[in-house]
N, C-alpha and C positions, 0 to 999 in steps of 0.2 A: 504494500500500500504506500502511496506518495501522498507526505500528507507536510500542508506547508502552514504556520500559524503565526501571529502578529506575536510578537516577544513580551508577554507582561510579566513584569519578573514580580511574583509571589514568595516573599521572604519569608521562614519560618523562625518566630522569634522563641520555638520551643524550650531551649537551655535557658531564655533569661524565665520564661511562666515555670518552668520547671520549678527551677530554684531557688523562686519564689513562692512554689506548692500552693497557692491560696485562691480562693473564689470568692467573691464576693456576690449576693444580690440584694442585699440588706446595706446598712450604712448610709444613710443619705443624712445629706446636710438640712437643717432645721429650714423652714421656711418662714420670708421674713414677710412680712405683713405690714404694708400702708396703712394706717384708721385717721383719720379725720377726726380732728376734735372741733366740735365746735366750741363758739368764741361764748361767752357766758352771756352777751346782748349781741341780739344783732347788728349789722352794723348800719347807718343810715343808706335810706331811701336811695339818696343823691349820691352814694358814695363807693366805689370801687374797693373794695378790701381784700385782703389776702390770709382765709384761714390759715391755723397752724395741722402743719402735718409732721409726726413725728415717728418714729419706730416705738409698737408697742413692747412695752415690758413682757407679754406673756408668750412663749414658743410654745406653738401646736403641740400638740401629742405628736410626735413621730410616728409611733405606732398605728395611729388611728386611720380609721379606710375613708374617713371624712375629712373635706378643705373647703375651707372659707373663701377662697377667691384662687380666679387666674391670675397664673403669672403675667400676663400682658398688662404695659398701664389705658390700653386700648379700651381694658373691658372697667370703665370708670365707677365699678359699683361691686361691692363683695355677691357671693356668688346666690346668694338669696334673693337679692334685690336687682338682680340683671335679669331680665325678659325674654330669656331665651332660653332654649335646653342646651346644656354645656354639663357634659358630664369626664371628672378628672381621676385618672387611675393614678395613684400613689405608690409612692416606692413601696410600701407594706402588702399592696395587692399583687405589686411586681414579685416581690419574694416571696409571699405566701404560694402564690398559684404555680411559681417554678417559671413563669414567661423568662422565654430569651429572645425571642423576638418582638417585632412589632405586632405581627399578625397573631403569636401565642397573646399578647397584652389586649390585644382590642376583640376577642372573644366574652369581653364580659362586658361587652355593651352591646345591647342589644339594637338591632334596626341598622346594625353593619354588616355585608357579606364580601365576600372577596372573589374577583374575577380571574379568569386564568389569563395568561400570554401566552404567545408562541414568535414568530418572528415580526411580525410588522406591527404588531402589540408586543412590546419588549417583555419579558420574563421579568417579575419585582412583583414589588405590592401595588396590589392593583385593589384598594376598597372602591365600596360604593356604599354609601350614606342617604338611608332613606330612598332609595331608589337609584341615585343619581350617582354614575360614574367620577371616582374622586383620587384619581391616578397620579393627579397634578396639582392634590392640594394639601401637601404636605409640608409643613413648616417648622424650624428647627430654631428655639428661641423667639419663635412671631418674625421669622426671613422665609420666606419659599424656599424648599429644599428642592430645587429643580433636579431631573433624569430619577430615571426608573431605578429603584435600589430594592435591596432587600433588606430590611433594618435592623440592624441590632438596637440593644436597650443596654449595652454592660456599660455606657455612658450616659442613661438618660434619668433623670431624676423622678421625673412623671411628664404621662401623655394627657394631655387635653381635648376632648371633641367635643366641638361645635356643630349643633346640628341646628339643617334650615341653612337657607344662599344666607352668605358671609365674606360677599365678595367688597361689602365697606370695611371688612376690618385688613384683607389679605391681598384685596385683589381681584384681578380675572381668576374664572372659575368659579368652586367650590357653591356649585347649583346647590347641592344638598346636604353641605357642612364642610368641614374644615379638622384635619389632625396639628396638632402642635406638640413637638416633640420639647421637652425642657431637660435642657442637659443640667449636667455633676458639673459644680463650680469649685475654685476655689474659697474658703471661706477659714474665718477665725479661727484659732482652735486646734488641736493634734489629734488625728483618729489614723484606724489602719482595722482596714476590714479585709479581711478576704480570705481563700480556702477555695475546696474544689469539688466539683462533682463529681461522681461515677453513676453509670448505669447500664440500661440496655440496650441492646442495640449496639456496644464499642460505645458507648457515649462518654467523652473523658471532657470535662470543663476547668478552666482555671480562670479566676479573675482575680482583680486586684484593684481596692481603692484605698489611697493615701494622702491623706492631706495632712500638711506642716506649717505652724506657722512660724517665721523667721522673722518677724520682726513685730511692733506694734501692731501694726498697722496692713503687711503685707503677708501672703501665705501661697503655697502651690499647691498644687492636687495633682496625682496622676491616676490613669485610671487603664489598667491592661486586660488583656482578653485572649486567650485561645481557647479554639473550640474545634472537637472532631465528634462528630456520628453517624453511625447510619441511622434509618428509618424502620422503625416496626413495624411486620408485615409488608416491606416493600424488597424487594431483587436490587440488590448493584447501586443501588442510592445511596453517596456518602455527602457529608457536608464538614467542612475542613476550612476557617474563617480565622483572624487575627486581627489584632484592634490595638490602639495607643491613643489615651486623650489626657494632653496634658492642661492644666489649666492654672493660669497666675494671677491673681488679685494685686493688687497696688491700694494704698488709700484706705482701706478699711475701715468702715468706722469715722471717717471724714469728710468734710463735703465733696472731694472730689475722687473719685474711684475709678480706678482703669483695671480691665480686663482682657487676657490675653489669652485663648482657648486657641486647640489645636482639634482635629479630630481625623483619623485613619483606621482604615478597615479596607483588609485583604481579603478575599477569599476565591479557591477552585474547587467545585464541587460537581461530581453526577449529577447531573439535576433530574427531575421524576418529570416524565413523558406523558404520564397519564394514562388513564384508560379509554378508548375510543364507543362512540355511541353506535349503539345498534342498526342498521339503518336495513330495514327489510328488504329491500329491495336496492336495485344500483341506480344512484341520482339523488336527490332533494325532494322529489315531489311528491315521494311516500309517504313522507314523513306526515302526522294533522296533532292538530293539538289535540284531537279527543285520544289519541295513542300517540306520544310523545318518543322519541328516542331515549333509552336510559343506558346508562356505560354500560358493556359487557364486556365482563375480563378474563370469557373463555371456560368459567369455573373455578379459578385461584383468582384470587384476588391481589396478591403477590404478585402476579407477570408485571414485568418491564419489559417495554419492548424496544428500548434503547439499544444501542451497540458500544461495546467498553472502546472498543477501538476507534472508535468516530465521538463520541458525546463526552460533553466538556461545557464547563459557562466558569470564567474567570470573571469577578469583578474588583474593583478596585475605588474607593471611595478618599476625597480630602477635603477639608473643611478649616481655613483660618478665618477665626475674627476678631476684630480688633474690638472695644469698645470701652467710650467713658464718659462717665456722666456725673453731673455736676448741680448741688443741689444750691439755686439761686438764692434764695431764702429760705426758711419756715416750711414754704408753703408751693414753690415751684421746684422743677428741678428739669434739665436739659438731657439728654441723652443723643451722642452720636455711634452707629455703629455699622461699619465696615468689614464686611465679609466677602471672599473669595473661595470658591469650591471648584472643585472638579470632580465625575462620576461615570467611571467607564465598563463597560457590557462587553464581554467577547462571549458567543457560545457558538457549536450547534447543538441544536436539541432535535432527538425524532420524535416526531410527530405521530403518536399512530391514528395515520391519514382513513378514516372508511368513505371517501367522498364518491367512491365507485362502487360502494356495496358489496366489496370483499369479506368484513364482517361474517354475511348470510351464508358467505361458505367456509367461515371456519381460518379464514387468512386476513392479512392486513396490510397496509406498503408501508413501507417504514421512510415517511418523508422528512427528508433534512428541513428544518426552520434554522436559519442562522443570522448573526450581529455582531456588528462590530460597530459601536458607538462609545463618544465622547463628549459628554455635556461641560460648559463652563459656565461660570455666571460669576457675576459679581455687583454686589448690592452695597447701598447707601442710606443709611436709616436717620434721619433726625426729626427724635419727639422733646413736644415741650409738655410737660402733665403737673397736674396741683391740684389746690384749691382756691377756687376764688370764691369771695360772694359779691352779685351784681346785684344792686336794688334791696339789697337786703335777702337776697334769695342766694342759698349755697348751690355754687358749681364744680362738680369735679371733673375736671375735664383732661383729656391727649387729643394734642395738632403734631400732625407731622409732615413729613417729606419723602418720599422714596424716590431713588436715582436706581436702576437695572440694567445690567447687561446681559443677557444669555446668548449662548451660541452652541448649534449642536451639529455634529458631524456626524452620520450615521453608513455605512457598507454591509458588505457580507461576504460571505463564501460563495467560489463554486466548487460544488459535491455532485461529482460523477462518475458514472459506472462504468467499466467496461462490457457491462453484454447489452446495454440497451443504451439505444442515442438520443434518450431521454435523459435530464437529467435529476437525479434524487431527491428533486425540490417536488417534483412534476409525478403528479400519483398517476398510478397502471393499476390496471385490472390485474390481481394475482390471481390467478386459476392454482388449482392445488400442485398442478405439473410446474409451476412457477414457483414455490416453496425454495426456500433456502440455495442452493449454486446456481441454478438456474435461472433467477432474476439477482445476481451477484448478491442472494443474503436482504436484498431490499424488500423480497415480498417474504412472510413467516407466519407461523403459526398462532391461529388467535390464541387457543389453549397453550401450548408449550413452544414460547419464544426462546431462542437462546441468545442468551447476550454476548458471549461468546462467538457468534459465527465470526470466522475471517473476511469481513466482507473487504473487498478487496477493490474500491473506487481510490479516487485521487480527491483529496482538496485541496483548495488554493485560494489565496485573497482575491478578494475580487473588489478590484477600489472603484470599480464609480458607484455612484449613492449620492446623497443629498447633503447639503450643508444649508442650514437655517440658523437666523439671528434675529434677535428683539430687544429691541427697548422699552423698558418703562418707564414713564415718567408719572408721582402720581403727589393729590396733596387728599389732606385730610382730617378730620375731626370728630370728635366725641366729647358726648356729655349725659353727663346724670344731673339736672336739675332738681333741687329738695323744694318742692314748693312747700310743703310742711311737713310733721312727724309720718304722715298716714300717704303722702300722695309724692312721688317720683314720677320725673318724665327723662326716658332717656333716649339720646337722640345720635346718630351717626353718619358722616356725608363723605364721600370720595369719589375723585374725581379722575379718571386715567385716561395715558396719553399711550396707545400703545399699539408701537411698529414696527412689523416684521416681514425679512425676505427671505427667499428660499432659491439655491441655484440647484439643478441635476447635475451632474458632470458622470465621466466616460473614464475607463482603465487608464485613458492619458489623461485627465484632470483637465480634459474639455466642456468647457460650459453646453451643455445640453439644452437645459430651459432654465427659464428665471421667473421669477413673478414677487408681488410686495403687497400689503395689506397695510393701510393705517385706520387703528380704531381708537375715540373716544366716546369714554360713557361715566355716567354718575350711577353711583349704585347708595343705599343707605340703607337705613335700620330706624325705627321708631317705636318706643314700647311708653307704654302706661302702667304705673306701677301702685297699686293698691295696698299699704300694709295696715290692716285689722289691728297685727298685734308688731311691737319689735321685731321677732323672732320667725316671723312669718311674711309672704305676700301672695297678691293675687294682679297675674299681669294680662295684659294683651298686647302684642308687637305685631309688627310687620316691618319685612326683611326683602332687599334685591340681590340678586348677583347677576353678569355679565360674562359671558364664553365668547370672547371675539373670534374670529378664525387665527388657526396656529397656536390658540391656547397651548398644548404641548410641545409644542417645539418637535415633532415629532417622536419625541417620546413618553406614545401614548397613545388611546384609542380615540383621533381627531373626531368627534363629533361635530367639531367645526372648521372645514378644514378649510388650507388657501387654496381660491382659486387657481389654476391650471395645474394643481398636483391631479394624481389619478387616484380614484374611489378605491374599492378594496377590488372590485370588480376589474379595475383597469380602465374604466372609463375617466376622461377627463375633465375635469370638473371646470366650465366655463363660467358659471357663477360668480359675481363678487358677495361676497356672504355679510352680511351685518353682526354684530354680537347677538349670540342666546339672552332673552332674559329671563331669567326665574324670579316668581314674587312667592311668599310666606306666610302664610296667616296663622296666628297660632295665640290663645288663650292657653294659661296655665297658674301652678301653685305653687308656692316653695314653703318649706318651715325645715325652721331649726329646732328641735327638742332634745330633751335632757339635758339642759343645758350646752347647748350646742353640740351635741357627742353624738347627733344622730341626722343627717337629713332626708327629708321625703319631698319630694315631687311626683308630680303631675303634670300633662298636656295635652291640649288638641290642637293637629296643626292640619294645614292644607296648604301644600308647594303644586304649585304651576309651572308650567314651562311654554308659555303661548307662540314664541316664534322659533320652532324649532327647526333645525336643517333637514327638510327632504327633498327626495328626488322625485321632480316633476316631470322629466325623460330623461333621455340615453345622456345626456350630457349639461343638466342642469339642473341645480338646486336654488329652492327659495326658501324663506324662513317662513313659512306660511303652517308645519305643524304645531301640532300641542299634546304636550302629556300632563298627569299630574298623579300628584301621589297625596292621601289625606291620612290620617291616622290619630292615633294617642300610645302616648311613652308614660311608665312610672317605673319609680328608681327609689332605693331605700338602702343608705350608705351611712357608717357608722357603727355607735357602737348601741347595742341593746342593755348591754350591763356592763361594768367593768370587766367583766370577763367574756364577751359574747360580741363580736363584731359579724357585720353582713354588708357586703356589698351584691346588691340584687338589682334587676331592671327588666324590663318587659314592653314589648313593641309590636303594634297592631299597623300593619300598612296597607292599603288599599289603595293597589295602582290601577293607572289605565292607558292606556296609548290613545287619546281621544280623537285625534286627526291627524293619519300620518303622509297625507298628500295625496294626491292621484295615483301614482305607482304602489303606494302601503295601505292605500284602501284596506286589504284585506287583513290588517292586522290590526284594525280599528278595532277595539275595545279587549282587547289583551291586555293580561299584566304587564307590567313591567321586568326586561331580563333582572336577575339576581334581586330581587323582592319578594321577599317572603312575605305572607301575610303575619305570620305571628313567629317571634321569635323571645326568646327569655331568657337570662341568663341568672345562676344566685351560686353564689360563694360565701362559705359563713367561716369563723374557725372558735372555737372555746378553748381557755386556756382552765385545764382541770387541774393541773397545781402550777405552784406556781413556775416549775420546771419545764411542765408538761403541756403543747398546746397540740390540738387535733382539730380539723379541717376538712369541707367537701365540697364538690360545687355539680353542678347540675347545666347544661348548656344545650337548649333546642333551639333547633330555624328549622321553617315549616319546609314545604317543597319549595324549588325553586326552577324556574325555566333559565337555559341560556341564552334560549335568542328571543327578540322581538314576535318573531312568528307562534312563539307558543311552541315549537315541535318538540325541543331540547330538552329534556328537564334531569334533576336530578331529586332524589327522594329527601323526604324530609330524617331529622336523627335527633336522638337525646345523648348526649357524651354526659359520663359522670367521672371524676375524679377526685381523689384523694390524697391529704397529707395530714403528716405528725412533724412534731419537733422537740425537740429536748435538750435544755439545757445541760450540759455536763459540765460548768461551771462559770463565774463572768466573764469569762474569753473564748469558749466555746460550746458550740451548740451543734446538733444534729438534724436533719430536716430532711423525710423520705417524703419524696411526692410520688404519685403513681396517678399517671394521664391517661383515658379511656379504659376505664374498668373493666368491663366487660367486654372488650378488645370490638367493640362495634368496628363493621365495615363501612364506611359511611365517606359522601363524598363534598370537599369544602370548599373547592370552586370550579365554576362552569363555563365553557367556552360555549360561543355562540353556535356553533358550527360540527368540529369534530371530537372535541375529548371533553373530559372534567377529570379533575387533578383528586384524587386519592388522600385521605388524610393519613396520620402513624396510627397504626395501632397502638394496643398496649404498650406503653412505657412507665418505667420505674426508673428514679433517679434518687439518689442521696447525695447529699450536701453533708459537707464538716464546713462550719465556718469557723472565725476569727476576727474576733472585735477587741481593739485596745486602744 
């Protein structure tokens, strides 16, 4: 086999995590908390004043699965009194539940599901929020973490989602909410956490957090990561990742604070191909929604239908950012922050392709999907946030600025065979006489694949592809108005300036095509806010977002794409596209109880989507459809007794595809893909001495379809899982978790078309930590 590949050099930092032996997923720095004091009178009518704002003397419970506010100074009101659903995982739910990724972490928020990739939808985390695809709305410290990634959390403090468009707080995009990742700072103080896993599957983990501080005023933190395992229940899937985030504080404790964070993550791993859908017959048009295609994996649910000799996905992640902020007075304080990333993709992955109806006889093609993509970006953040009161009326307000650059370069492989002059991208009928040597290994067994064959094609780079770039320019504002004890109005506007081009180019780095797009638009946020009691409210908001064309920069699944690129179809798209908009409606409840140890929520919301992108014929698109999604969320976070915490939520969604142009006529009044009607999640843990704590969670999403048409679907599942802990002294403790109990086969994300990805089985994992 001739096989030729782009050099990403993956460093293994095993001798330093070695011997270092420690893991960490515990240990997070306190969080610090803004409160508003008011002034003891108001202050005149006529007169402009500047509340005092101060650091509260009390630090959270650490431990606790409940938070008072997000980190952004964006959201100008603790998390009670903000008019939206926003719900925040904490580092205690990150360590109790065993998450190591993103995707393990946002399992316990219900009314999230996660889509598959494959090549021209990049492999990474691909959620969707309330219905709405959310590939490109992922933010790391409140900056868009642009390109496709797979995420780790061995740096993240807590994840934030926002649900409902949120495109005044972030942006283009996020029709149907928004993730914010909040990384491990450095902060006051001497700690040193860390220790390691083992489990099944090969599964060896090692982390490390440490923070120091060196001076008054100043401190670092580093934070390390290796990670190997395979998948339970899965063939030849391994995952093999490394990480280093260092981070250095200045200023401490003074009016002006500078921060210097680092962030990297390696990783080459098998990646899982998935299991392909049944498809009765050869072609698409068998398929109906009253009998839907469902994976079929031959009988074992284990096959891979990958090849060890061919499948590979390297990625590669960097993240600096500068940032310092400086507190004007009392009651203002400035903030600038400067970051620069990069995030690169190399794979191939087989696909196993049934678009011919191979399936129905027992074979399958093994189609290459491949990428080679390179995102940059680099942003500019300046907020001004405080308190003022105007008229005698408190305002807690953030204005800011964003400056963006992105740019993404995106190729591929070519993957070919020597017995057919097709090339392994391009699915074939496999007849059973086509099995294994005879279509070179690319056509094989549904039941007993081997990953093993020799398939004996050539690959090679293949540089033309696309190169795309944007700018954004954007301003903006928020406010919480206190018109009295009982009554808030809070309010949010943003304005974006936002332009992008895209050239083709050829093996010679010949411009093929070109084209450019410039969008502005305002998007906002308006809630009314009701509090009966302190400790309670009762709101109604309404929220916009904004999908201009080229939102992803291509990487992503363009729902809004630029003009003269080509559809998935291959048709070209002559269209000049306007932005998507989404609008929000949504009443709901908040309270605080047992003295703030416990909170509950409620909502009803209704998102729209009235100018959506469809296709009116062979080669053009208007914004002329509409979907929409309504429902109700409740959430119960906290703690029940001193001894009894619950992090619980549950999500009722009712999609529809209401109008989807003249050509999707016929998928008029379909759900929506990856929207479950009901999904629930609840995670409890008791500490029965004070040594001793024990733990379970429970985690369904209903059925779910993959495509628009209804044909796709995959079955609905209940995963339950399990953990203990135990102290064996103040420096160390023990922690077995064990993930899908009863080893369900069950499937966690769905592609439109041909596969849905396979969850692990059964896993068991132990932890020895170290805390000092």
């Amino acid at each position: 086999m001739s096989r030729q590949q782009t050099q990403v050099p993956v460093s293994s930092p095993r001798l330093l995590a070695s011997a270092i032996g420690m893991a960490i997923t515990a240990g997070s720095a306190g969080h610090m908390v803004f409160a508003a004091e008011k002034a003891d009178e108001k202050a005149p009518s006529n007169v402009i004043s500047l509340g005092a704002t101060a650091i509260t003397g009390e630090a959270q419970d650490e431990t606790s699965y409940n938070v008072e506010k997000a980190s952004s100074p964006k959201y100008t009101a603790p998390l009670v009194d903000t008019p939206r659903s926003i719900t925040v995982i904490p580092q205690q739910v990150l360590k109790d539940t065993g998450a190591m990724n993103m995707q393990d972490a946002l399992r316990t928020v219900p009314g999230i599901t996660f889509g598959a990739g494959e090549g021209g939808n990049p492999q990474g985390d691909r959620p969707f929020i309330r219905g709405f695809d959310a590939q490109g709305d992922t933010y790391l410290d409140g900056v868009r973490d642009t390109g496709s990634q797979s995420r780790e959390i061995f740096a993240v403090e807590s994840i934030e989602v926002s649900k409902g468009p949120n495109s005044a707080i972030g942006g283009r995009g996020a029709a149907g909410g928004s993730i914010n990742l909040v990384s491990k700072k450095a902060h006051l103080g001497d700690s040193l956490d860390g220790g390691f896993t083992w489990g099944s599957d090969q599964t060896q983990r090692y982390t490390f957090d440490g923070n120091y501080q060196f001076s008054d005023t100043a401190a670092g933190r580093l934070n390390l990561l290796t990670h190997e395992s395979n998948v339970a229940g899965r063939q030849s899937i391994d995952y093999d990742r490394w990480g280093i985030a260092p981070s250095l504080a200045f200023g401490l404790g003074t009016e002006t604070r500078v921060n210097l964070d680092y962030y990297h993550l390696e990783s080459n791993d098998t990646p899982d191909s998935g299991i392909p859908y049944s498809i009765p017959v050869a072609g698409s048009a068998a398929r109906t929604k009253a009998n839907p295609d469902k994976p079929n994996d031959g009988g074992n649910s284990s096959n891979w239908y990958g090849l060890n000799d061919r499948d590979f996905r390297k990625t590669r992640t960097d993240t600096a950012t500068f940032s310092i902020e400086h507190d004007l007075n009392d009651a203002l304080t400035v903030k600038n922050t400067l970051r620069h990333g990069t995030s690169m993709q190399d794979y191939i992955l087989t696909q196993p392709d049934d678009s011919k109806g191979n399936v129905n006889n027992g074979s399958l093609w093994r189609r290459a999907n491949t990428r080679v993509s390179n995102t940059e970006t680099t942003t500019n953040q300046t907020d001004l946030f405080g308190d003022v009161y105007i008229a005698g009326f408190k305002n807690s307000f953030a204005t800011g600025v964003e400056f963006t650059h992105e740019e993404n370069e995106k190729s591929s492989y070519n993957v070919n065979t020597d017995t057919t002059p097709r090339t392994a991208a391009v699915t074939t009928n496999c007849s059973p006489a086509l099995i294994g040597r005879p279509s070179g290994f690319n056509c094989t067994s549904l039941s007993n694949p081997n990953q093993n064959d020799p398939w004996n094609g050539a690959i090679s780079r293949n540089y033309a592809g696309t190169d795309t770039k944007a700018n954004t320019y954007a301003l903006y504002v928020f406010d919480t108005l206190e018109l009295s004890e009982q009554w808030l109005v809070n309010m949010g506007l943003r304005y974006d300036h936002f332009d992008t081009d895209y050239k083709t180019f050829n093996s010679s780095s010949v411009t093929t095509s070109k084209g450019d797009d410039t969008s502005e638009f305002v998007t906002g946020q308006f809630g009314v806010v009701y509090k009966p009691a302190e400790n309670g409210s009762i709101y109604a908001s309404y929220a916009t977002s904004a999908t201009p064309p080229g939102n992803t920069l291509g990487e992503g699944s363009e729902g809004n794409p630029l003009g003269g690129t080509p559809d998935r179809n291959g048709n070209l798209l002559k269209s000049d596209m306007e932005p998507e908009t989404t609008k929000n409606y949504e009443i709901g409840t908040k309270w605080d109880l047992m003295n703030d140890r416990l909170s509950l929520t409620a909502d009803i919301f209704r998102t729209e989507k009235e100018n959506a992108r469809v296709q009116t014929n062979t080669t053009t698109y208007e914004n002329v459809g509409k979907t929409r999604v309504q429902g109700v969320e409740l959430s119960a976070t906290g703690k029940l007794t001193d001894k009894w915490q619950v992090f619980a939520g549950y999500a009722y969604m009712d999609s529809e595809q209401v109008d989807g142009g003249p050509l999707g006529a016929a998928n008029d009044g379909n759900e929506l893909p990856n929207t479950p009607k009901n999904s629930a999640s609840l995670w409890t843990t008791y500490q029965v001495t004070p040594k001793l704590t024990i733990g379970g969670g429970a985690f369904y999403v209903d059925d779910v379809f993959g495509s628009a048409a209804n044909t796709t679907m995959v079955d609905s599942y209940v995963r339950y899982d399990a953990m203990a802990a135990y102290k064996l002294s103040k420096n160390v403790d023990l922690q077995l978790n064990v993930q899908n109990l009863t080893d369900e086969t069950y499937y966690d994300k769905a592609f439109s078309t041909h596969f849905a990805n396979q969850a692990a089985g059964r896993t068991a994992l132990l932890s020895t930590n170290f805390h000092f």
